[in-house]
C-alpha positions in Angstrom: 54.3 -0.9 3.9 51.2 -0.8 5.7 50.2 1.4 8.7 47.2 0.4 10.5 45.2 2.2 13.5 41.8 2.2 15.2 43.1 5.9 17.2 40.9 8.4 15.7 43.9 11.4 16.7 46.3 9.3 14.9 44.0 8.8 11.8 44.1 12.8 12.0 47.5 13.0 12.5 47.8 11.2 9.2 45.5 12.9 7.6 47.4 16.3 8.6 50.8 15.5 7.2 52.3 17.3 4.2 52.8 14.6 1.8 49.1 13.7 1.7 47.7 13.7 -1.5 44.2 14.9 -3.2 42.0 11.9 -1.2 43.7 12.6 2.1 46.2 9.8 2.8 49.8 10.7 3.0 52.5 9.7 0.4 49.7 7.9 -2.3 48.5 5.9 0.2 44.4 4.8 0.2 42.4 4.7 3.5 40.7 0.9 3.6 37.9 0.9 6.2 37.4 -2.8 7.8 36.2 -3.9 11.2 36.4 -0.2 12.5 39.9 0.0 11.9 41.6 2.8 9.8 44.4 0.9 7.1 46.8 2.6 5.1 48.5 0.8 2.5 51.5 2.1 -0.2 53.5 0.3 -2.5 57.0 1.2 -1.4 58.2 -0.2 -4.9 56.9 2.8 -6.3 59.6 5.1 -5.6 59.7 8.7 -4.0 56.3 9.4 -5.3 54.6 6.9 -3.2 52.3 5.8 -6.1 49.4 4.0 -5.1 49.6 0.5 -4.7 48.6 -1.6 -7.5 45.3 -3.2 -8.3 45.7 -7.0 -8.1 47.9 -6.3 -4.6 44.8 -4.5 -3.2 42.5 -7.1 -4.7 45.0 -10.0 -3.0 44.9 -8.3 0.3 41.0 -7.7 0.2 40.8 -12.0 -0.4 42.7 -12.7 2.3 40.9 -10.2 5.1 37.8 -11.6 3.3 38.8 -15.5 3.5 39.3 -14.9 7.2 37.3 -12.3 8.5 34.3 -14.9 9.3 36.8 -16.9 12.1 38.5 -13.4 13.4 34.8 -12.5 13.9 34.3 -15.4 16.6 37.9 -15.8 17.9 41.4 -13.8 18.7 45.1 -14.8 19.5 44.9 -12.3 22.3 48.3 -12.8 25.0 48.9 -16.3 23.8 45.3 -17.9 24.3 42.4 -18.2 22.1 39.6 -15.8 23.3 35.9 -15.1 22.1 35.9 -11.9 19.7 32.1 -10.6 20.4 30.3 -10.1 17.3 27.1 -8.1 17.7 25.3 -10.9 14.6 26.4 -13.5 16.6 24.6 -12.5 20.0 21.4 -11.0 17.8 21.2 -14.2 16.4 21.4 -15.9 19.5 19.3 -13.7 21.5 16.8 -14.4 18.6 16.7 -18.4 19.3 17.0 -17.9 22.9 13.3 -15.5 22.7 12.3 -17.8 20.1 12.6 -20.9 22.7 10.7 -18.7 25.9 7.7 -17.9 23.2 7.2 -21.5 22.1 8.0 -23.5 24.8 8.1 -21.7 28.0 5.3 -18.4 28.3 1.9 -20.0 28.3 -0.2 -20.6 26.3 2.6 -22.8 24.9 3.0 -23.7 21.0 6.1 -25.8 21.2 6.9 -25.5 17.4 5.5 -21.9 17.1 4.8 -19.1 19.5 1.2 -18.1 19.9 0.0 -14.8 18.7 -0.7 -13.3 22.2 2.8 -14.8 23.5 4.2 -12.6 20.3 1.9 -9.5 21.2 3.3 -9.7 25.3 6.3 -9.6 24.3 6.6 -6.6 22.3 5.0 -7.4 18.6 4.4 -4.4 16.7 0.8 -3.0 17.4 0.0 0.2 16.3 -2.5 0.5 19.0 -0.1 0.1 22.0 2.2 2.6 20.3 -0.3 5.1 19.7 -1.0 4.3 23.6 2.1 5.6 24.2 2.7 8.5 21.4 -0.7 10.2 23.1 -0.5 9.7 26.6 3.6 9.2 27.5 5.0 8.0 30.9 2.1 5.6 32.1 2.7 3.1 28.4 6.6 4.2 28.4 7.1 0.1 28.4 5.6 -0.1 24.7 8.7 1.6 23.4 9.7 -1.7 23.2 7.4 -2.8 20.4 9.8 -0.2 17.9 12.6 -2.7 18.3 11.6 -6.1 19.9 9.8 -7.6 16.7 13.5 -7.7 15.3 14.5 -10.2 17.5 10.8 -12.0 17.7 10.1 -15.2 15.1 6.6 -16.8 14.2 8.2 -20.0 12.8 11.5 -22.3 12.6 11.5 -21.4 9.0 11.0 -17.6 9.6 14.1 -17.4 12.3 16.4 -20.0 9.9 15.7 -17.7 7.0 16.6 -14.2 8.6 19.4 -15.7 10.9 21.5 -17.0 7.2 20.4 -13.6 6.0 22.3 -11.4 9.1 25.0 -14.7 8.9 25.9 -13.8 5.6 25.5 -10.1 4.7 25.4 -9.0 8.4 28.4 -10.1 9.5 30.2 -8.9 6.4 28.7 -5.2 7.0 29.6 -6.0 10.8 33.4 -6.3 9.4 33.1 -3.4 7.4 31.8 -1.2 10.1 32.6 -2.0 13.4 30.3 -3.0 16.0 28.7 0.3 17.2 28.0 1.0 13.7 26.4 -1.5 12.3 24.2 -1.9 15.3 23.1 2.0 14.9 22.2 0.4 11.2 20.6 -2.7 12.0 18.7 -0.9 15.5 17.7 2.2 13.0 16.6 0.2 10.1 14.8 -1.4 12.2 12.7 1.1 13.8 12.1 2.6 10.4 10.7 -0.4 9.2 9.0 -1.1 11.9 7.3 2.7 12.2 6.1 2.6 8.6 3.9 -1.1 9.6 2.8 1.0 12.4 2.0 4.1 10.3 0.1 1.4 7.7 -1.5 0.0 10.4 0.2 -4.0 9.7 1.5 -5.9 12.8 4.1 -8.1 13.0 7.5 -9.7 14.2 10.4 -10.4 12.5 14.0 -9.2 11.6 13.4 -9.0 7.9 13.0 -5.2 8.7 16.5 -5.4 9.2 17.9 -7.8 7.0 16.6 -6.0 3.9 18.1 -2.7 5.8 21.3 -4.6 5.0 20.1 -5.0 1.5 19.6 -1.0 1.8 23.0 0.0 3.1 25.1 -1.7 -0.1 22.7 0.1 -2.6 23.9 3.3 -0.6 27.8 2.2 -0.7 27.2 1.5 -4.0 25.8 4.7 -5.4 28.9 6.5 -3.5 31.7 5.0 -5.4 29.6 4.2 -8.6 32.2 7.5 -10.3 34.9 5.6 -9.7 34.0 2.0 -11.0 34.9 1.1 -14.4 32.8 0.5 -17.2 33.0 -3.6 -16.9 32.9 -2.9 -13.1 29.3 -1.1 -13.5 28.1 -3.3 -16.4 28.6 -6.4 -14.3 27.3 -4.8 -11.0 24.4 -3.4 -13.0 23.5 -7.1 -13.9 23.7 -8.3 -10.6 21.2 -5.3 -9.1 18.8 -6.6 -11.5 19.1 -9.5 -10.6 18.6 -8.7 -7.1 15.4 -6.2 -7.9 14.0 -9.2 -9.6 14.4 -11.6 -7.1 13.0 -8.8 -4.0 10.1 -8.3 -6.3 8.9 -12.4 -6.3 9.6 -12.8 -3.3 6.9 -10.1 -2.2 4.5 -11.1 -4.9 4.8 -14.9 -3.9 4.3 -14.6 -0.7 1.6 -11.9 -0.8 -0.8 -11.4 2.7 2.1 -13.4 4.3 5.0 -10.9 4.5 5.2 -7.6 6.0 5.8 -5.5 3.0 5.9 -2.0 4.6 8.2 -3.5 6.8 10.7 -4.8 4.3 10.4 -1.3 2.7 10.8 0.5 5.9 14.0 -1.2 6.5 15.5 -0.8 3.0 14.5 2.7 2.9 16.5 3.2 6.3 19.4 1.4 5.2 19.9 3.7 2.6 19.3 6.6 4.5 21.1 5.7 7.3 24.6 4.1 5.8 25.9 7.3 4.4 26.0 8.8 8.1 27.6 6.6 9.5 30.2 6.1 7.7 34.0 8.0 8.6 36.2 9.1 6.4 33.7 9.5 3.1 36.1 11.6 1.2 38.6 8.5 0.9 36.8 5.6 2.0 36.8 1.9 0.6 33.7 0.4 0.4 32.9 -3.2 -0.5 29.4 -3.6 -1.0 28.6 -7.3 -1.9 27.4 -6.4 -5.5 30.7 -5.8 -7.0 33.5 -8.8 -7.2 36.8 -9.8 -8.9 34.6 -11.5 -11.9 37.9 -14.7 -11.3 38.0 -15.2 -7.7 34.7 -13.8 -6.8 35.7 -11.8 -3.5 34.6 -8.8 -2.8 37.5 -5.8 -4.1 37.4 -2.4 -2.3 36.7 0.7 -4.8 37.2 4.4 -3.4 35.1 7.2 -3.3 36.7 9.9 -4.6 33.7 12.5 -4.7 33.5 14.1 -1.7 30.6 16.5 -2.8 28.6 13.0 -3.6 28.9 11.7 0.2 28.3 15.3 1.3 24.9 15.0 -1.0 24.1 11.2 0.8 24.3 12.4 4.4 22.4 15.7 3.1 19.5 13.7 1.6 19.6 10.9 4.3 19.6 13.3 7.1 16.8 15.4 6.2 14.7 12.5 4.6 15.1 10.2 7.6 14.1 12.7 10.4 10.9 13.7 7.7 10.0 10.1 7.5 10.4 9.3 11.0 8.1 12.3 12.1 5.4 11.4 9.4 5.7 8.1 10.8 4.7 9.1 14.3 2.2 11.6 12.8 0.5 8.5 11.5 0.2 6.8 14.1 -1.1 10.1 16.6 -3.3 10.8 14.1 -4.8 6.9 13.5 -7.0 7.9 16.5 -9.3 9.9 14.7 -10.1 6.5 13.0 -11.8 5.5 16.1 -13.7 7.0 19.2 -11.6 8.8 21.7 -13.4 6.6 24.5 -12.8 3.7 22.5 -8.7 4.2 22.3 -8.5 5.3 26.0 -10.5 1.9 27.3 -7.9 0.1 24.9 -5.0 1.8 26.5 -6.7 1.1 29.7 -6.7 -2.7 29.2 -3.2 -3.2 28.0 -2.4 -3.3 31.7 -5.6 -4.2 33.7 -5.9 -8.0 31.8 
């Protein structure tokens, strides 16, 4: 039997009833969080006791949601008629080529293949200048609050946009699933601003949604580290080879492209991932998480573990909360205080011009 809702009063109706056992769900059953929704799903072959349903089930259902997650993502049977399902990746993605073609080949002075540098910079590339313009003197520069969260969507090259679009394709969308739209875009839109705020505090410009995409990167290690008790030992071992694997990769991709890559950006952004994923997600006393990193070794699909450890999620948003709203503040700190780097006369005749040129 399965019992699915997205009604938050009936998830806590369920969660009320006698029969629920030590994780929350009633009669055995396991909460499975995917596309927003709250699923409950027993094996009724278990008898009276409602045992939990068994492994390779769970693992079969988790294939098939993930086989066709990636078409319910663009389309519905809604009333008899196929209708567009919105998907926040799909419309970042697109608002990303549609910026991308108004920088090359539309805003003056035109690159065709590649936006210009002052095209970028107009329309909201990170400069910590223009942010300090607005961190010091408010209202009059309120329009550079856009350069926290435009160079997400902003691309210097074909290769650049192609690159970060598969990225938010592949793990985006599967986070997307997992989350629910209003969730994942508080993680990609926070990610993003902490990756962007710690270029700003380092005093690195830039444009791109790699800020983000490594956020992504960020969020899984968090999922990860909340159900880690409740993996089993070939579980861990294998997911323990594939982190390496990862760090390894991250690492030579920064070296190799040294000077060319926004480092405290990427950092930023995987920092906030991890931060920020354990407070937003619901139900984190019995919640099934499917971070990327762990799969059924034969059919190579992602299968949902459960967090059992309430204390450990409690710890997460504990950590996350207080270390995000630390970093954020030294961020802005950095900035403010950048201008006793420079004459005071100096940073108001720069504040001055962003407007008068």
């Amino acid at each position: 039997m399965g019992i699915a809702t997205s009604n938050p009063s009936q998830a806590a109706a369920y969660q009320q009833t006698p029969s629920q056992d030590s994780t929350g769900c009633p009669n055995g059953g396991r909460w499975i969080e995917m596309g927003g929704n709250v699923v409950i799903t027993q094996d009724t072959t278990a008898g009276a006791g409602g045992a939990m349903q068994r492994d390779g089930d769970l693992e079969e259902a988790a294939a098939q949601h993930h086989a066709s997650s990636a078409w319910q993502r663009i389309k519905t049977y809604i009333g008899g008629h196929i209708r567009p399902r919105w998907s926040l990746t799909l419309i970042i993605i697109a608002i990303q080529v549609a910026l991308y073609v108004v920088a090359s080949a539309i805003m003056t002075p035109r690159g065709w293949i590649a936006p210009s540098p002052s095209v970028l910079q107009r329309l909201g590339a990170s400069n910590y200048k223009a942010e300090r313009c607005l961190l010091l003197y408010g209202l009059p520069y309120l329009w550079e609050i856009r350069r926290f969260f435009m160079p997400l969507l902003l691309h210097l090259s074909i290769p650049h946009l192609l690159f970060n679009a598969s990225f938010e394709v592949s793990s985006g969308a599967r986070l997307e699933d997992q989350l629910g739209m209003l969730r994942f875009s508080i993680l990609f839109l926070g990610s993003g601003l902490c990756g962007n705020l710690l270029s700003s505090a380092c005093r690195v410009s830039g444009v791109g949604a790699s800020t983000a995409c490594y956020s992504l990167i960020g969020a899984d290690l968090a999922s990860s580290w909340i159900v880690w008790p409740s993996l089993d030992q070939d579980t861990k071992a294998r997911s323990m080879q594939q982190l390496k694997a990862m760090a390894v990769g991250l690492i030579l991709w920064e070296v190799l492209l040294h000077g060319s890559v926004d480092h405290f950006g990427h950092l930023g952004g995987l920092i906030g991932g991890l931060l920020i994923m354990p407070l937003i997600l619901t139900h984190p006393n019995a919640v099934l998480i499917i971070p990327h990193t762990i799969y059924n070794s034969s059919r190579r699909v992602p299968v949902p573990y459960q967090a059992h450890d309430e204390s450990r999620v409690k710890m997460a948003r504990l950590i996350g909360g207080v270390t995000l709203a630390a970093a954020i503040t030294a961020c802005f700190a950095a900035i403010i205080l950048s201008r006793n780097a420079e004459e005071p006369a100096g940073v108001e005749k720069y504040c001055e011009s962003l407007y008068n040129r």
